[in-house]
N, C-alpha and C positions, 0 to 999 in steps of 0.2 A: 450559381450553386445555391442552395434549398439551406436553410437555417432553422431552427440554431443547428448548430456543428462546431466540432473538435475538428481544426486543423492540428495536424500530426505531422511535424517534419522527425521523420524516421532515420535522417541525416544527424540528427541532432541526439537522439536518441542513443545511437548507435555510437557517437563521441563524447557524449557523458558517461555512460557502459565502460568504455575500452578505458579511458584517462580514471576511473575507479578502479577496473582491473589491475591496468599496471601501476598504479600509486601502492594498491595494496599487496601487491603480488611481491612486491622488495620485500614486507614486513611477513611473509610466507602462510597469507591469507588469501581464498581464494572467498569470491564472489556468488552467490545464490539471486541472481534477478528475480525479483519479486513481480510478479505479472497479475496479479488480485485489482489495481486500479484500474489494468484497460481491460479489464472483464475477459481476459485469455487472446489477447486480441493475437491470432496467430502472427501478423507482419512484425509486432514490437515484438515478441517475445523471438523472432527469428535476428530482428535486429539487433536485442540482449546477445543472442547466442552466438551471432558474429564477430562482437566485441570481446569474446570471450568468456561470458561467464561461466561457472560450472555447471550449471542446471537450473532447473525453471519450481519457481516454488508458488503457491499459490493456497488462499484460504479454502476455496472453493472446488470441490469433487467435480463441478460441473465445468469450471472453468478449464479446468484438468484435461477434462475429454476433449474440450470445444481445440485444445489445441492438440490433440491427439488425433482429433479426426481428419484435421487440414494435415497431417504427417509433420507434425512439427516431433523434428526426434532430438530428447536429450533427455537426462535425467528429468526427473518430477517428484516433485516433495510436496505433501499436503502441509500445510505452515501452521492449521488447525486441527485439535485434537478431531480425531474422525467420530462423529456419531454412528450411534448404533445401526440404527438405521439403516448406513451406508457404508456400512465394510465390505460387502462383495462387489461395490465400485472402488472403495479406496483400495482393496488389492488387486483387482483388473488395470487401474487408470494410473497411479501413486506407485512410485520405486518405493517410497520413504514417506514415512507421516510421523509427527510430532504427538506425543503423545504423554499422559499423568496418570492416567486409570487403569489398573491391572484389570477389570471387568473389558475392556473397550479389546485391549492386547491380547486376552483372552477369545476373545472373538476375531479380532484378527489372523489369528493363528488357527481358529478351524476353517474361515473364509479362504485362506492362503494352503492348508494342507488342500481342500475340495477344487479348490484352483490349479493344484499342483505348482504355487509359484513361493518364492522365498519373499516376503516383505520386510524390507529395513523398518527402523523405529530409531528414534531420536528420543532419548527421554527430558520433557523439559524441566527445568526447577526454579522456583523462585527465591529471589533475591533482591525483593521489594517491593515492587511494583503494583503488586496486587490482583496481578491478573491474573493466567495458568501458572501451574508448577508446584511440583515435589516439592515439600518442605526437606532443605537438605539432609536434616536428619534422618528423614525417612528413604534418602537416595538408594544406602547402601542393600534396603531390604529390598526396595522396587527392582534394581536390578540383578539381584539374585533371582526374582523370580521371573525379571524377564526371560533372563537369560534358558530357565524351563521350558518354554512355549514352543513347539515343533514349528518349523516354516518362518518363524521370527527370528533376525538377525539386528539384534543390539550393533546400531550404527554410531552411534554419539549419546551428547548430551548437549544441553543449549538455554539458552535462559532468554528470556524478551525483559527490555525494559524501557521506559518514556512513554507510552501507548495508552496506559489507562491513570497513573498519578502522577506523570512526569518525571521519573526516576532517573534521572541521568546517569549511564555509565561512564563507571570511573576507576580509578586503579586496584580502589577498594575491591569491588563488587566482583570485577573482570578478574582479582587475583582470588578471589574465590572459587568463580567459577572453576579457573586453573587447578587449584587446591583443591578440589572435590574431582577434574578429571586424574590427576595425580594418582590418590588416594582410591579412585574407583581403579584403575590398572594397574596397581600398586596390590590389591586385593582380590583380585580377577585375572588377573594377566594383561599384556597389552590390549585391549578387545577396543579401544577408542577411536575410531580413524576422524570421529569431525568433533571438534569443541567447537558450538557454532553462539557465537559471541552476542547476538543482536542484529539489529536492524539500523537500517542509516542515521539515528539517534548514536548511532558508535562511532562514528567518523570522526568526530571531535577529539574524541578519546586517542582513537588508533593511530591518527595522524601527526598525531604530537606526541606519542607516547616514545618509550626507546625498549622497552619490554612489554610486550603483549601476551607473554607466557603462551598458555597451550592454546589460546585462540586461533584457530586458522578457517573459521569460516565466517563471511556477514552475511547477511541477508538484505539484500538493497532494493527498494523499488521506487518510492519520493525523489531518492536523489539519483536517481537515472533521469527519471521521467520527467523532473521540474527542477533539477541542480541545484535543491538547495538542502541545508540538514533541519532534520524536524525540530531540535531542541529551540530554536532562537527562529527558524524562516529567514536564517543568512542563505545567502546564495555560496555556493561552493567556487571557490576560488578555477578558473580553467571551464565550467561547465552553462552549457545553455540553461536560462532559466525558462527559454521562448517555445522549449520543443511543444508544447499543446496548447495551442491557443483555444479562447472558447468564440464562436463568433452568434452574435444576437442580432435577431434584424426587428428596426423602429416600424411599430402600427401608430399610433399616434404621437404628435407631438404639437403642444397648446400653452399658451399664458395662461397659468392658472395661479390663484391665491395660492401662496405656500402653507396656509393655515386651513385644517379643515373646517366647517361650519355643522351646528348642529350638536345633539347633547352623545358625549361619547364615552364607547363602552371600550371591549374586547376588541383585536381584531379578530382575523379567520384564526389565526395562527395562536393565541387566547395573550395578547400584547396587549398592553395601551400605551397607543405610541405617546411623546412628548414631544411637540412639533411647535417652534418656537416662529414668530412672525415676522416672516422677512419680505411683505408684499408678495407682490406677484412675479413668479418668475416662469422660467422658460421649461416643462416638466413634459418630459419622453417617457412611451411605454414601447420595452422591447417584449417580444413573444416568447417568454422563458419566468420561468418561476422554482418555488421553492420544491415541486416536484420532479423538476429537472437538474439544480443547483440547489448549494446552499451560496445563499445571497454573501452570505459574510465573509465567505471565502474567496471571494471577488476584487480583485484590485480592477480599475477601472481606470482607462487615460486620461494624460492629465487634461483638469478643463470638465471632466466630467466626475458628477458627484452620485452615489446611490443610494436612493434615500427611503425604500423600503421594496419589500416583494409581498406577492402575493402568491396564492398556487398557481397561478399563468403569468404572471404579470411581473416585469423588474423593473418600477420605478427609480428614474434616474431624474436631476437637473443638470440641461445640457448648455443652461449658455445662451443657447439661440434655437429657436423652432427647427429640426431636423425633418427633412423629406422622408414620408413612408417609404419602406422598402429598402434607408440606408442599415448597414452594418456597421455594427460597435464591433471592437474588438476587447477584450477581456482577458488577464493574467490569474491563473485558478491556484486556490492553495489545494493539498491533499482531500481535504474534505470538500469543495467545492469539483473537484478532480474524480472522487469515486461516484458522488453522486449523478454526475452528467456522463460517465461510462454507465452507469447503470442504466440509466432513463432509455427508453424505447423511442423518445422524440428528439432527442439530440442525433445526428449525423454524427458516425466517426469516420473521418474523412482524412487519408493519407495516401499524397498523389495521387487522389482523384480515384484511387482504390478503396472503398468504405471496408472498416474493419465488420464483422458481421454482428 
């Protein structure tokens, strides 16, 4: 088998999925599998959808289609507000898209009349974090006026948080959330069917919590994919952490001075490393770099240490001289995870069926 590659046990996948469905389904929340990390990869997002989730949500319009094409059927939610640009795909490709800007929903709504099709919306609002989202106070105006837009059907409301400042949800934050969907159906009629709470950063919360209010949707893709929750990189209690391996194969391996020689600058990357002197020891280069992965995101087995990358290159001390052509094996955090689905040179390789 050809390297670097994501081995992908899709067994694994599909048991992280179901044991999140039913842990949350008692607390009468349902599931949105988040499929933005394996780039639409139609087999995970079928194996999501076996386990039960609600539907398939995604940053990317294009990841969208890529699982539309292979007839992957189930709801689809864009998880990002849709650019202009791309509203006569977000209403072809997207049941549902997330959305802040009355200009965007605006054009949604003639892309969706000339469509002839109804597109849901979610509107989303901040509550710390910093990222997207209606200032609350401005909720109640936004959706007055969604609720105008011919071919728009106000589906929810939904807030992100941990993603861009670390915000952790917590009873506070999540009862607000509550308290604004209240107060919106409270002023409008019942019109809410989804209070969609977060992203696997909410698991902490939800799972110790004993009232969750009007929460009843999350949106998970980290902790399917890698079993663990974003806030800490704890592994979740019950789930694989093993489902994606990343695998790198050795071109060289040499005693070399651990200390570089020569007067030093930058590197590619605009670093100057500090590289303390330990003799000479035993230094492996596997065919993978920071174009492929982020280094840092890389746990490595034990016994082996990784001591920098370059754009092709992932400098490891292995110990002992390893044979060109052996395979490391490698545990990926979320960021080390989207960028090697991204990359054109990594294999996505699951049962020997590559994801496309």
């Amino acid at each position: 088998m050809s390297a670097p590659r994501l081995d992908i046990d899709l067994d694994k996948i599909h048991h992280n999925a179901r044991t999140l469905v039913e842990r949350l389904a008692v607390r009468g929340i349902s599931v949105t599998g988040v499929a933005k990390a394996s780039l639409g990869c139609p087999a995970i997002a079928s194996a999501m959808l076996r386990a039960g989730v609600l539907g398939l949500g995604d940053s990317r319009i294009e990841n969208i289609k890529t699982m539309r094409d292979a007839q992957v059927t189930a709801p689809m939610t864009l998880i990002r507000s849709p650019m202009l640009s791309q509203v006569e795909s977000v209403v072809k490709q997207a049941d549902i898209s997330f959305n802040t800007e009355l200009d965007i929903i605006s054009q949604l709504s003639s892309a969706a009349q000339k469509a002839k099709r109804i597109h849901g919306v979610i509107l989303m609002v901040e509550l710390g974090d910093l990222r997207e989202g209606i200032m609350p106070g401005s909720l109640e105006r936004v959706v007055r006026e969604t609720l105008r837009f011919p071919n728009i059907r106000l589906k929810g409301i939904g807030t992100n948080l941990a993603c861009r400042c670390g915000v952790s949800p917590d009873a506070n934050n999540m009862a607000e959330l509550s308290a604004l969907a209240n107060s919106i159906d409270a002023t409008f009629g019942p019109i809410l069917s989804i209070v969609s709470g977060g992203n696997s950063a909410n698991l902490e919360w939800v799972l110790s919590s004993t009232d969750t209010g009007r929460i009843n949707n999350l949106r998970l893709g980290e902790s399917i994919l890698l079993g663990r929750e974003p806030m800490h990189r704890q592994a979740i209690d019950g789930l694989h952490t093993d489902a994606i391996t990343l695998i790198a194969e050795v071109i060289e391996s040499k005693l070399k001075p651990s200390q570089p020689w020569g007067e030093i600058g930058q590197s590619a990357f605009g670093v100057t490393p500090s590289v303390s002197n330990r003799g000479n020891i035993f230094q492996t280069i596997l065919a993978i770099g920071h174009q492929d992965i982020d280094p840092d995101g890389l746990q490595a087995p034990a016994g082996i240490e990784i001591l920098g990358a370059s754009s092709d290159h992932l400098i490891i001390e292995s110990g002992r001289c390893l044979p060109v052509g052996t395979e490391i094996s490698f545990q990926l955090n979320y960021s080390a995870l989207v960028r090697a689905m991204t990359s054109p040179f990594v294999i996505k390789d699951q049962a020997n069926h590559p994801c496309p």
